[in-house]
Biopython code that builds the backbone (N, CA, C, O; Angstrom):
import numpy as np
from Bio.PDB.StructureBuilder import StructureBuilder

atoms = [
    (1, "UNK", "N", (2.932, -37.270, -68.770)),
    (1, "UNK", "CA", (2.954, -38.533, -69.482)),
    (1, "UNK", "C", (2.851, -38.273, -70.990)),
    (1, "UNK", "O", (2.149, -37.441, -71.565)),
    (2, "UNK", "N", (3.767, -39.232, -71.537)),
    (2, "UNK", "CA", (3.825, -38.807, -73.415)),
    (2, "UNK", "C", (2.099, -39.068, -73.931)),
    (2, "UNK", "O", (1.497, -38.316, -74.697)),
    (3, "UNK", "N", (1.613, -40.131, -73.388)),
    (3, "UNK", "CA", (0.421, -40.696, -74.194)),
    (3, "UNK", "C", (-0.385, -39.760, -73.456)),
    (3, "UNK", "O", (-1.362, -39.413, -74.119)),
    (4, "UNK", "N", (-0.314, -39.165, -72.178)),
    (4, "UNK", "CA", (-1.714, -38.576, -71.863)),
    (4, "UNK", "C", (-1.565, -37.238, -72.845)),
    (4, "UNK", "O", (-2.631, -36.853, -73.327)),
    (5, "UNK", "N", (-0.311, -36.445, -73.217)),
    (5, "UNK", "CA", (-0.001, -35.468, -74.043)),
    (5, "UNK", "C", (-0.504, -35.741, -75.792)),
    (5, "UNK", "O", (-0.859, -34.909, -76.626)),
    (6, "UNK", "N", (-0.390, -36.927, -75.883)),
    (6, "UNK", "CA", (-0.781, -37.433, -77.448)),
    (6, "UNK", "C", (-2.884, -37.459, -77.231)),
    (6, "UNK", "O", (-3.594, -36.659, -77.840)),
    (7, "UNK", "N", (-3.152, -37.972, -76.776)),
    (7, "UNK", "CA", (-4.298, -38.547, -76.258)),
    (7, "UNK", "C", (-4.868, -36.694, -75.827)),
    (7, "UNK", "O", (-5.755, -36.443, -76.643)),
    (8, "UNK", "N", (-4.735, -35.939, -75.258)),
    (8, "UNK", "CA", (-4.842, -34.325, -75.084)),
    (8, "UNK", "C", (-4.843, -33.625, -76.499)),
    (8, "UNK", "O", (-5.809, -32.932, -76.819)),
    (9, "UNK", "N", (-3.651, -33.818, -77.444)),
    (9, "UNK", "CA", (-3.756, -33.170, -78.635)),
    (9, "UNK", "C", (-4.458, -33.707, -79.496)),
    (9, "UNK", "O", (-4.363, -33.171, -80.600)),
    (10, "UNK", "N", (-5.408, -34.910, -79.405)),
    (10, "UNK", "CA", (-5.929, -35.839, -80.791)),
    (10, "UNK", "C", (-7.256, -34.865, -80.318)),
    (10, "UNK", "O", (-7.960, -34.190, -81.069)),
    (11, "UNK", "N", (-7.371, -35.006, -78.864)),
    (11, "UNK", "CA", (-8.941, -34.443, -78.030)),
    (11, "UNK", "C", (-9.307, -32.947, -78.786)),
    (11, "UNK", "O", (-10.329, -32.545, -79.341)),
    (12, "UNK", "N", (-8.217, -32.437, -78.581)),
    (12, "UNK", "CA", (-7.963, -30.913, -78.190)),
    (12, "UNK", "C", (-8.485, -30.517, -80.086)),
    (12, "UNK", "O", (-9.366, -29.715, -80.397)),
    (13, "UNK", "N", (-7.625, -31.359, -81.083)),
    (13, "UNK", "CA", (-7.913, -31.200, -82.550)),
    (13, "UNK", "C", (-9.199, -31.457, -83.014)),
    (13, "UNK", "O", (-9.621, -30.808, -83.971)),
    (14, "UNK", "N", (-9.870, -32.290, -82.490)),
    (14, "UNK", "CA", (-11.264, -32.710, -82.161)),
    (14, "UNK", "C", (-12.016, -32.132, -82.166)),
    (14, "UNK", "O", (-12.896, -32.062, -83.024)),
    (15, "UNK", "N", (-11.874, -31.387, -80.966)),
    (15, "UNK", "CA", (-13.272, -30.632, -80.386)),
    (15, "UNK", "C", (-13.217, -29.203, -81.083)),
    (15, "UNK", "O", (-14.254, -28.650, -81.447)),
    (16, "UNK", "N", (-11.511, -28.424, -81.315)),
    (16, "UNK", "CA", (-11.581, -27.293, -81.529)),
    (16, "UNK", "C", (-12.682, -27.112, -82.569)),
    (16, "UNK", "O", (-13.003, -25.928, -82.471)),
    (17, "UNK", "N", (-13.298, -27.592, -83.358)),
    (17, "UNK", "CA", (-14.086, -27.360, -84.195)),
    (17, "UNK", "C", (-14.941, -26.897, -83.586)),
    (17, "UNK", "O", (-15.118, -25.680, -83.641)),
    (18, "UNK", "N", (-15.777, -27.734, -82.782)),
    (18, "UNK", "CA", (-17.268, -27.622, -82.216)),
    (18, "UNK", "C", (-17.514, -27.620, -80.524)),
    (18, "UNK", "O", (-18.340, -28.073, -79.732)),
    (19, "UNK", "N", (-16.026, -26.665, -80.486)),
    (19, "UNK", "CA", (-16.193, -27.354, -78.985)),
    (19, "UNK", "C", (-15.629, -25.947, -77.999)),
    (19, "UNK", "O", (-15.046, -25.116, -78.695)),
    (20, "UNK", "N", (-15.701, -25.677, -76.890)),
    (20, "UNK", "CA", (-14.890, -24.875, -76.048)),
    (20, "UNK", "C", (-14.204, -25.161, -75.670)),
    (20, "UNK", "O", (-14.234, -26.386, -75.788)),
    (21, "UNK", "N", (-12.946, -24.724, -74.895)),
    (21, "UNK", "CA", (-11.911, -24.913, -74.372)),
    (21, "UNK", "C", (-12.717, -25.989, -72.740)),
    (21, "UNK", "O", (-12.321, -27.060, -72.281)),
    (22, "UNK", "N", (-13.880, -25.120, -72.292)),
    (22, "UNK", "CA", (-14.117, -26.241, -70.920)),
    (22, "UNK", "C", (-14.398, -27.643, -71.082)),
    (22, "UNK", "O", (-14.145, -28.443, -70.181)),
    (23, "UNK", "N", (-15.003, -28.049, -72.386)),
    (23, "UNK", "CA", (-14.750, -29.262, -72.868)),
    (23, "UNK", "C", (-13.331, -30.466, -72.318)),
    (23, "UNK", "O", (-13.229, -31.623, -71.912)),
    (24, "UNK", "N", (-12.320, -29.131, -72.676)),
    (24, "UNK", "CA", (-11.054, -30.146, -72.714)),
    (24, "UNK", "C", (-10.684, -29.603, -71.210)),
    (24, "UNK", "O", (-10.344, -30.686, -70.733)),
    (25, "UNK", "N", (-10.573, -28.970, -70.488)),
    (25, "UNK", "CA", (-10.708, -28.467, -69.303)),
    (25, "UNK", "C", (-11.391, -29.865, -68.479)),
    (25, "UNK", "O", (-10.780, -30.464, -67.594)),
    (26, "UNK", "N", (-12.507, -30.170, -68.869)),
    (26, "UNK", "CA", (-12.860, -31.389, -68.041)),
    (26, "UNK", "C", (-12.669, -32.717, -68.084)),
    (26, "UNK", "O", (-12.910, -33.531, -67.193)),
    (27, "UNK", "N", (-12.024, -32.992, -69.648)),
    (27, "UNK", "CA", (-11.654, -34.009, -69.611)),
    (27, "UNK", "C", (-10.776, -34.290, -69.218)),
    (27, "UNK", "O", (-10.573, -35.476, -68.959)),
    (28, "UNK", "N", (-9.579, -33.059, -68.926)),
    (28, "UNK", "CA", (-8.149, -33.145, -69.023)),
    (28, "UNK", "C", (-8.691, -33.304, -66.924)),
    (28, "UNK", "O", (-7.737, -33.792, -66.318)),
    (29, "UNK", "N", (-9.702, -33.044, -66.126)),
    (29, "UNK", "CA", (-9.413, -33.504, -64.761)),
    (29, "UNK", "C", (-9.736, -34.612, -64.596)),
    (29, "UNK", "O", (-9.294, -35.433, -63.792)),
    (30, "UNK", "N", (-10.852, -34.747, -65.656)),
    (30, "UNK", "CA", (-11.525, -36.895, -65.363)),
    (30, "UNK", "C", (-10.065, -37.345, -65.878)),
    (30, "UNK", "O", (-9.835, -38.461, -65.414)),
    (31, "UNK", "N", (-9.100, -36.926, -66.592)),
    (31, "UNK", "CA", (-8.103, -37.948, -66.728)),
    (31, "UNK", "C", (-7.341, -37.746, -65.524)),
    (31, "UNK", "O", (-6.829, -38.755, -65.039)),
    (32, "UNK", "N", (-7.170, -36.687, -64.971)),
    (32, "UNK", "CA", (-6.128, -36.516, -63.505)),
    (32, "UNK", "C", (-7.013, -37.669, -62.565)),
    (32, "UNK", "O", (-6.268, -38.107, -61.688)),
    (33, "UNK", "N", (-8.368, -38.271, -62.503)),
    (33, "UNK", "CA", (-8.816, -38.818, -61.565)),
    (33, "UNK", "C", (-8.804, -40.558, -62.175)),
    (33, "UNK", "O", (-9.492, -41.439, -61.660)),
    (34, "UNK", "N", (-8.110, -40.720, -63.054)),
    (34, "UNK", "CA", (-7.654, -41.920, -63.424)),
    (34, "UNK", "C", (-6.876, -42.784, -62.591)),
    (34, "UNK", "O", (-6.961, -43.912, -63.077)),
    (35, "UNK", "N", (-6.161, -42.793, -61.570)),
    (35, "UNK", "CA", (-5.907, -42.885, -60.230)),
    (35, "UNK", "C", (-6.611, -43.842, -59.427)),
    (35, "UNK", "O", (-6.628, -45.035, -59.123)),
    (36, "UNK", "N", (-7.273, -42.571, -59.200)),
    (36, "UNK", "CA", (-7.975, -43.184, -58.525)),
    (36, "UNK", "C", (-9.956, -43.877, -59.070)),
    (36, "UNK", "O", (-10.927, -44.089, -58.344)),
    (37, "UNK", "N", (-9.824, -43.994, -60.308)),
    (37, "UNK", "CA", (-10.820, -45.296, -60.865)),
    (37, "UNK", "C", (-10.307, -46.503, -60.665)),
    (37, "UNK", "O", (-10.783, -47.594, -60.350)),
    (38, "UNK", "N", (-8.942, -45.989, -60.977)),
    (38, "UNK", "CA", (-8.759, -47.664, -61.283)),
    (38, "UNK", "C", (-8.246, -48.211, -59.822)),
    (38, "UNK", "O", (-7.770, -49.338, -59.688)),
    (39, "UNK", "N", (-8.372, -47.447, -58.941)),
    (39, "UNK", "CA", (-8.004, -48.018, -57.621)),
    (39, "UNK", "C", (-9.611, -48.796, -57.351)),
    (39, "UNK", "O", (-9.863, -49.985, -57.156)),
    (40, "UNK", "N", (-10.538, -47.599, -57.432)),
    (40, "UNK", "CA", (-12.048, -48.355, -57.247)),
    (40, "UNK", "C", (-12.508, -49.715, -58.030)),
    (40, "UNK", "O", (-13.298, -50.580, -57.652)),
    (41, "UNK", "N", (-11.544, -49.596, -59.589)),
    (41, "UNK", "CA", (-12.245, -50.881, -59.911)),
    (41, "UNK", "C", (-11.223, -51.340, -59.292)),
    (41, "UNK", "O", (-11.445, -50.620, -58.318)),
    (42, "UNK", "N", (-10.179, -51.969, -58.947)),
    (42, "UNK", "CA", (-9.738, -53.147, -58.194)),
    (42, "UNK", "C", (-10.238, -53.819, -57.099)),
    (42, "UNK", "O", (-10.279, -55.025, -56.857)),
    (43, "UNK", "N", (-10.808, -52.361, -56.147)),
    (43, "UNK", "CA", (-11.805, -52.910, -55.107)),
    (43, "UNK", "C", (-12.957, -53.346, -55.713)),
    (43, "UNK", "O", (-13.674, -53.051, -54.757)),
    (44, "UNK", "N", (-13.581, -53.717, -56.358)),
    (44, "UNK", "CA", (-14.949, -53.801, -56.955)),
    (44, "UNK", "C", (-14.453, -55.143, -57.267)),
    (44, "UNK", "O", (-14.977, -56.189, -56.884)),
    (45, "UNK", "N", (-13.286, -55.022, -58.071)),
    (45, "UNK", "CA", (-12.903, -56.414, -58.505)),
    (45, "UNK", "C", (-12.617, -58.026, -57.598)),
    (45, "UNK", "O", (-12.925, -59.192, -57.849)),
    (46, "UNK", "N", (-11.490, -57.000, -55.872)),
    (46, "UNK", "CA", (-11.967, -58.049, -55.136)),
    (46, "UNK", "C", (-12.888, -58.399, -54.907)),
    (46, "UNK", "O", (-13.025, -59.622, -54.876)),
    (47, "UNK", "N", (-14.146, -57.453, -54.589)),
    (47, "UNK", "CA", (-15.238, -57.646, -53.636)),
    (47, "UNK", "C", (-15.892, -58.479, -54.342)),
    (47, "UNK", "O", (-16.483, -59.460, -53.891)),
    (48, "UNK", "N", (-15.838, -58.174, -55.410)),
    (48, "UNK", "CA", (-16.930, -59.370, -56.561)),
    (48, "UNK", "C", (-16.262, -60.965, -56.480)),
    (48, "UNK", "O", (-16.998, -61.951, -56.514)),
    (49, "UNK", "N", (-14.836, -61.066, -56.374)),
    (49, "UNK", "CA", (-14.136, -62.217, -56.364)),
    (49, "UNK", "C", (-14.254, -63.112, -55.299)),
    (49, "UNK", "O", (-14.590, -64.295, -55.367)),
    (50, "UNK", "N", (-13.926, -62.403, -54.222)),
    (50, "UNK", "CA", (-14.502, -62.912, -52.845)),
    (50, "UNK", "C", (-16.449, -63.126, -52.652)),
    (50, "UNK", "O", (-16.935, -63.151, -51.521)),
    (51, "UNK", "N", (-17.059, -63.218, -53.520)),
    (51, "UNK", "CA", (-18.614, -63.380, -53.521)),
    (51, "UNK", "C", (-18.459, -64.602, -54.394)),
    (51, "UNK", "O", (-19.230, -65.551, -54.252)),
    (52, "UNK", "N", (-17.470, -64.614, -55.311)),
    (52, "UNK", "CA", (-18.068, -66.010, -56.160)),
    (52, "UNK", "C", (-17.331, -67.409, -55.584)),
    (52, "UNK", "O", (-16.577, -67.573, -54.626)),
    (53, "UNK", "N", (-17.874, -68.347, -56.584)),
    (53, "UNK", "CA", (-17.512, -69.489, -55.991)),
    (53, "UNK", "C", (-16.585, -69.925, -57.123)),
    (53, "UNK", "O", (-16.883, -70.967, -57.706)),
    (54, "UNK", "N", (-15.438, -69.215, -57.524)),
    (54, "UNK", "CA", (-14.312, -70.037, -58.039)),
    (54, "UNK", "C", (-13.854, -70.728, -57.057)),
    (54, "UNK", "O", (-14.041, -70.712, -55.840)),
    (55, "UNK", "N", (-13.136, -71.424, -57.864)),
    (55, "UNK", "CA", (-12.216, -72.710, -56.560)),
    (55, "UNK", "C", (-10.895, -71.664, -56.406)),
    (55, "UNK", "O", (-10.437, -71.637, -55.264)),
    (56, "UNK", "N", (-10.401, -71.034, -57.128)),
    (56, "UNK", "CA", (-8.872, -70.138, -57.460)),
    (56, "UNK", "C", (-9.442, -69.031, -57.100)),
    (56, "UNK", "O", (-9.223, -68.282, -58.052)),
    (57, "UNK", "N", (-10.142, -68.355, -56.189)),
    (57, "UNK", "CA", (-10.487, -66.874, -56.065)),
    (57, "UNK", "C", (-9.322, -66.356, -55.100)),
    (57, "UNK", "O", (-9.139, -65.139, -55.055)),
    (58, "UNK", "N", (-8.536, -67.186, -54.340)),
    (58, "UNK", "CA", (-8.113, -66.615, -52.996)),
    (58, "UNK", "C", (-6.731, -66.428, -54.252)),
    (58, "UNK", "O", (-5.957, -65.610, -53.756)),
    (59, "UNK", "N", (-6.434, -66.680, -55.014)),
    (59, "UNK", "CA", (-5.011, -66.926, -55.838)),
    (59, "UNK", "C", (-5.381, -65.689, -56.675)),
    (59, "UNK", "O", (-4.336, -65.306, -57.201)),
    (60, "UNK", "N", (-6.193, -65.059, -56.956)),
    (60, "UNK", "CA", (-6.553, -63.944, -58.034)),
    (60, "UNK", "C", (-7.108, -63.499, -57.252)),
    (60, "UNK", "O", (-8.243, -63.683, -57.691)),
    (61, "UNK", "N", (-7.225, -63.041, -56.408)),
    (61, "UNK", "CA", (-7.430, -61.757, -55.348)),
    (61, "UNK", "C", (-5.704, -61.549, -54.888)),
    (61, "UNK", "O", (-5.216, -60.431, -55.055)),
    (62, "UNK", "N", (-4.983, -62.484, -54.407)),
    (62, "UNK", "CA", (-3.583, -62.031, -54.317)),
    (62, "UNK", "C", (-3.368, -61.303, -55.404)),
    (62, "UNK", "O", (-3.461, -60.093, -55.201)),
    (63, "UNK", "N", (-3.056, -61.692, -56.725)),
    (63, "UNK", "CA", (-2.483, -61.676, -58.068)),
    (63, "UNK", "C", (-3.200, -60.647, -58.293)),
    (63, "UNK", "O", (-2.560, -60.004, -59.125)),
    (64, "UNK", "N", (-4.504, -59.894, -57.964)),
    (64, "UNK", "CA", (-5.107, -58.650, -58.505)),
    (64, "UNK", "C", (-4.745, -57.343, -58.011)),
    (64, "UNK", "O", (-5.191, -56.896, -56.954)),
    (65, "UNK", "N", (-3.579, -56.445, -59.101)),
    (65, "UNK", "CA", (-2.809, -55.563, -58.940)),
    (65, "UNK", "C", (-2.785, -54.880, -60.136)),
    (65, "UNK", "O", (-1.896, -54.723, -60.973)),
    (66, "UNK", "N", (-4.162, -54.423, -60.046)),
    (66, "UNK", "CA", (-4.875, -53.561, -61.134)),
    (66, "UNK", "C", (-3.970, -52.028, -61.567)),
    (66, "UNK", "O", (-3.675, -51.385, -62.575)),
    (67, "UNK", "N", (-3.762, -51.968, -59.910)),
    (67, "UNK", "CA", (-3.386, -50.717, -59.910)),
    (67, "UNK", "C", (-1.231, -50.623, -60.329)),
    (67, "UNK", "O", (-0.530, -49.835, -60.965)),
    (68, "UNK", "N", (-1.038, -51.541, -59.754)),
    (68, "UNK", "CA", (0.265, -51.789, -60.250)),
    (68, "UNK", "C", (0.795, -51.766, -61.706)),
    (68, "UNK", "O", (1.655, -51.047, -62.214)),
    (69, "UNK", "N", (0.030, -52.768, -62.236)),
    (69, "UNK", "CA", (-0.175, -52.676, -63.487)),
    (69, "UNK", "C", (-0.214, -51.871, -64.353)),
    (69, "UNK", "O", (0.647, -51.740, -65.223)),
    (70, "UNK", "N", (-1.364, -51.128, -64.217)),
    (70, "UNK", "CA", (-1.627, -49.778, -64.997)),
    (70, "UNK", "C", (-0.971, -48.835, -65.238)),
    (70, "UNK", "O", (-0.934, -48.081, -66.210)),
    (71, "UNK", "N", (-0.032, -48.909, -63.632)),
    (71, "UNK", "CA", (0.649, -47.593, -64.218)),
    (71, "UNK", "C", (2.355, -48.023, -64.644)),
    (71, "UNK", "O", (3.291, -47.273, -64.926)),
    (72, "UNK", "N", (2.299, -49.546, -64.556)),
    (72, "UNK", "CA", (3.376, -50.356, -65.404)),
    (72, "UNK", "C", (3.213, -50.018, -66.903)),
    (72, "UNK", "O", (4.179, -49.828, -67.642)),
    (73, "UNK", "N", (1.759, -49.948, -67.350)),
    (73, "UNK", "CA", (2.202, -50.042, -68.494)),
    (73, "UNK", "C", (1.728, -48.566, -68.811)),
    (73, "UNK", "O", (2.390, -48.129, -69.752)),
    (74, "UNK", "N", (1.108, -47.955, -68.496)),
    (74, "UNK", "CA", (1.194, -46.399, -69.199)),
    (74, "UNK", "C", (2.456, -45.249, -68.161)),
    (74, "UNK", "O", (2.185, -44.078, -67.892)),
    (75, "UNK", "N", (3.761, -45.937, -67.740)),
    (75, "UNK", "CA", (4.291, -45.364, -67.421)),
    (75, "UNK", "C", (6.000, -46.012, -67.416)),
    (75, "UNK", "O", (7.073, -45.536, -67.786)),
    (76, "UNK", "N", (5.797, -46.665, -67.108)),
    (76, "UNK", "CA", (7.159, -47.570, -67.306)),
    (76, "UNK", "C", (7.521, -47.908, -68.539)),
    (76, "UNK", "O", (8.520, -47.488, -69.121)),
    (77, "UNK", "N", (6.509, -48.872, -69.069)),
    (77, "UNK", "CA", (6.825, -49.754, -70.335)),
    (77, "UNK", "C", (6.628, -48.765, -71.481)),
    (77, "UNK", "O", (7.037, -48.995, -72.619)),
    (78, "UNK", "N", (5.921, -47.548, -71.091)),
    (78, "UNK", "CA", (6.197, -46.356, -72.295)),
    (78, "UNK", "C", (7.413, -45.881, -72.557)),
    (78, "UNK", "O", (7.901, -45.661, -73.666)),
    (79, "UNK", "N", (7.960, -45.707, -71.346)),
    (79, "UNK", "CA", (9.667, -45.705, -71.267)),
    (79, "UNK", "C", (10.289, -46.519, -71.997)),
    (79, "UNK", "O", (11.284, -46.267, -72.676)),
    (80, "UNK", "N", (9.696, -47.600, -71.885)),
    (80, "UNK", "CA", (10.811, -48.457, -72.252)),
    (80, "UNK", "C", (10.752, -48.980, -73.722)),
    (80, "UNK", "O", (11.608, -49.743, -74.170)),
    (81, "UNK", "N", (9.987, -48.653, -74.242)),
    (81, "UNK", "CA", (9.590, -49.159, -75.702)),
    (81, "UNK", "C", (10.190, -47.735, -76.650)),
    (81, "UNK", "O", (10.561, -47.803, -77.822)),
    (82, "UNK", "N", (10.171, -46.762, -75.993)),
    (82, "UNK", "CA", (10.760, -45.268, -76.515)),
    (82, "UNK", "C", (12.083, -45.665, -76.573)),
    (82, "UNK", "O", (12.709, -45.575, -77.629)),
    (83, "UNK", "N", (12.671, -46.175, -75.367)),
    (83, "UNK", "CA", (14.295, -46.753, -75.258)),
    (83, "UNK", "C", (14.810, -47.539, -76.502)),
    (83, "UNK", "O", (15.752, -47.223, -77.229)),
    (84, "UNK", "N", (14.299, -48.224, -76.562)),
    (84, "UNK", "CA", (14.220, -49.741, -77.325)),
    (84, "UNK", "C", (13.327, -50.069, -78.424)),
    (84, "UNK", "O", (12.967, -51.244, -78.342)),
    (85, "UNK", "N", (12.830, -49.440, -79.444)),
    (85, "UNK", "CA", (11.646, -49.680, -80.390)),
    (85, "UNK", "C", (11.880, -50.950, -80.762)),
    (85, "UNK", "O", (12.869, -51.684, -80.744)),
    (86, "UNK", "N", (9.965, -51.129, -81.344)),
    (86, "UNK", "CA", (9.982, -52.313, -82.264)),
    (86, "UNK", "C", (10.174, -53.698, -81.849)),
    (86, "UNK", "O", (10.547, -54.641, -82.547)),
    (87, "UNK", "N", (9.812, -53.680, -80.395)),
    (87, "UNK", "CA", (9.821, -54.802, -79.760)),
    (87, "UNK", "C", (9.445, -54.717, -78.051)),
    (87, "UNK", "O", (9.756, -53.726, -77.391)),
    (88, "UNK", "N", (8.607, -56.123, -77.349)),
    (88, "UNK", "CA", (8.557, -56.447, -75.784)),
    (88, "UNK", "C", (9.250, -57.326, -75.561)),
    (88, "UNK", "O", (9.581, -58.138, -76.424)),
    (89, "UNK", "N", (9.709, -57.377, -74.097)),
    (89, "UNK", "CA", (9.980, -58.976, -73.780)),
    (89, "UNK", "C", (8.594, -59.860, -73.321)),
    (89, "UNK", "O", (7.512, -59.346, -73.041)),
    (90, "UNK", "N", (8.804, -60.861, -73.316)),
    (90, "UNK", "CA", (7.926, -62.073, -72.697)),
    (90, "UNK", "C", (6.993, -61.221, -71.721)),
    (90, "UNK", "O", (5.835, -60.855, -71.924)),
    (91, "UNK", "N", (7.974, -60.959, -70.377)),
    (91, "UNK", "CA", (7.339, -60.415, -69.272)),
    (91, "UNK", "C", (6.935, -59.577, -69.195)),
    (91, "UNK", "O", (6.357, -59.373, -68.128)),
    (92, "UNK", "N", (6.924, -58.353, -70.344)),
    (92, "UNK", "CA", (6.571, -57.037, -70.817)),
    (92, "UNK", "C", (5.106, -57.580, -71.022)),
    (92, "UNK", "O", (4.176, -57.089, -70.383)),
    (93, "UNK", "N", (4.912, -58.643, -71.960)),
    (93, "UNK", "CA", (4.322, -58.819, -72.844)),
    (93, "UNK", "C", (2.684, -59.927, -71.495)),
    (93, "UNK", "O", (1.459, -60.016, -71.574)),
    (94, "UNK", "N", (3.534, -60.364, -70.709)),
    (94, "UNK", "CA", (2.798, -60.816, -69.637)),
    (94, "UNK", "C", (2.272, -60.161, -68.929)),
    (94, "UNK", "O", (1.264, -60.639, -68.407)),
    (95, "UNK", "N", (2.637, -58.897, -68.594)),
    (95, "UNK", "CA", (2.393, -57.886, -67.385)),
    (95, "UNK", "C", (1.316, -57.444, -68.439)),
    (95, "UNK", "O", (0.201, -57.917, -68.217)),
    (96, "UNK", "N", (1.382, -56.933, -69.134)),
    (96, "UNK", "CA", (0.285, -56.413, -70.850)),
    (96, "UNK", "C", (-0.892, -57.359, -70.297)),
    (96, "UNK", "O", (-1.816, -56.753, -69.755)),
    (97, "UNK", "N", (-0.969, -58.488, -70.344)),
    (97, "UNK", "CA", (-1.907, -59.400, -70.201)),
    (97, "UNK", "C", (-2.997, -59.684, -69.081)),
    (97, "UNK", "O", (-4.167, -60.061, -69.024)),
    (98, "UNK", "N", (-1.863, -59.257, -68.123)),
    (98, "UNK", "CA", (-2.657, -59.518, -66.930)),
    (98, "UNK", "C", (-3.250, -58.316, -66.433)),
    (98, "UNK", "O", (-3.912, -58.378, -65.397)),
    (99, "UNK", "N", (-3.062, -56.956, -67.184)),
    (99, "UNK", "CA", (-3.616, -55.791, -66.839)),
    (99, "UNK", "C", (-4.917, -55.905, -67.946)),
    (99, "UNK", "O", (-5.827, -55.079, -67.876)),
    (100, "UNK", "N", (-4.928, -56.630, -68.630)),
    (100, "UNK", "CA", (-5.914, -56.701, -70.135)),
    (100, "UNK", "C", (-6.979, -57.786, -69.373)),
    (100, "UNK", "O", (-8.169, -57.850, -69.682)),
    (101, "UNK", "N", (-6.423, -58.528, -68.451)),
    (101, "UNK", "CA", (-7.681, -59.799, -68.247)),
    (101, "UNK", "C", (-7.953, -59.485, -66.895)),
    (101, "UNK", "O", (-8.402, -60.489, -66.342)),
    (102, "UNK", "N", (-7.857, -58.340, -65.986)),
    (102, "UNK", "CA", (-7.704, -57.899, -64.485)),
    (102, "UNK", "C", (-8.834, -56.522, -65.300)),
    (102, "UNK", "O", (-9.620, -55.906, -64.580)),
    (103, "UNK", "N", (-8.767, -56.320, -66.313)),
    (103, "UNK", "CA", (-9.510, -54.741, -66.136)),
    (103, "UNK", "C", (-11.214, -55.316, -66.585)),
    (103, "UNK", "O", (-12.150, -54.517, -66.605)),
]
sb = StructureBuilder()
sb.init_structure("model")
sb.init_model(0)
sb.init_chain("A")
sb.init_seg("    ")
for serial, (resi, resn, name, xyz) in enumerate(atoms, 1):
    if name == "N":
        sb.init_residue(resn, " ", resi, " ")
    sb.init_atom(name, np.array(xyz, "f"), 0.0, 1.0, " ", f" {name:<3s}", serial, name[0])
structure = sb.get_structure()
């Protein structure tokens, strides 16, 4: 992934100062287990949804696709903004939203 490679070299410039290589060694696997967090918070997210008393919980437990999302936008829509600079569409810009108010 471009951003996990950008996001690795900002780390990597970082630490070299004050830091060892196992430093980035471990961060670089907590990011391989990014996956599967955000699979756990979605479950966390139903389970909490289904406990409260919204009137709309059964409609945002469908609609909660944490995991869809996520890797919509740090994988797809990275694509696609590289394609196309300097601009989203609407639904780009919706899917953005609902991964921003779902996390």
């Amino acid at each position: 992934h471009p951003l996990a490679l950008f996001f690795t070299l900002i780390i990597k410039n970082r630490m070299a100062a004050h830091s060892s290589d196992d430093t980035l060694l471990n961060w670089s696997k907590l990011y391989k287990q990014r996956d599967q967090c955000i699979k756990r918070k979605q479950i966390k997210a139903i389970e909490s949804l289904k406990k409260s008393k919204k009137k709309n919980k059964q409609e945002l437990i469908l609609s909660m696709r944490l995991v869809e999302f996520d890797a919509y936008l740090f994988q797809d829509l990275h694509r696609k903004i590289n394609a196309q600079p300097h601009h989203i569409t609407l639904d780009e810009l919706s899917t953005i939203m609902k991964w921003k108010l779902f996390r």
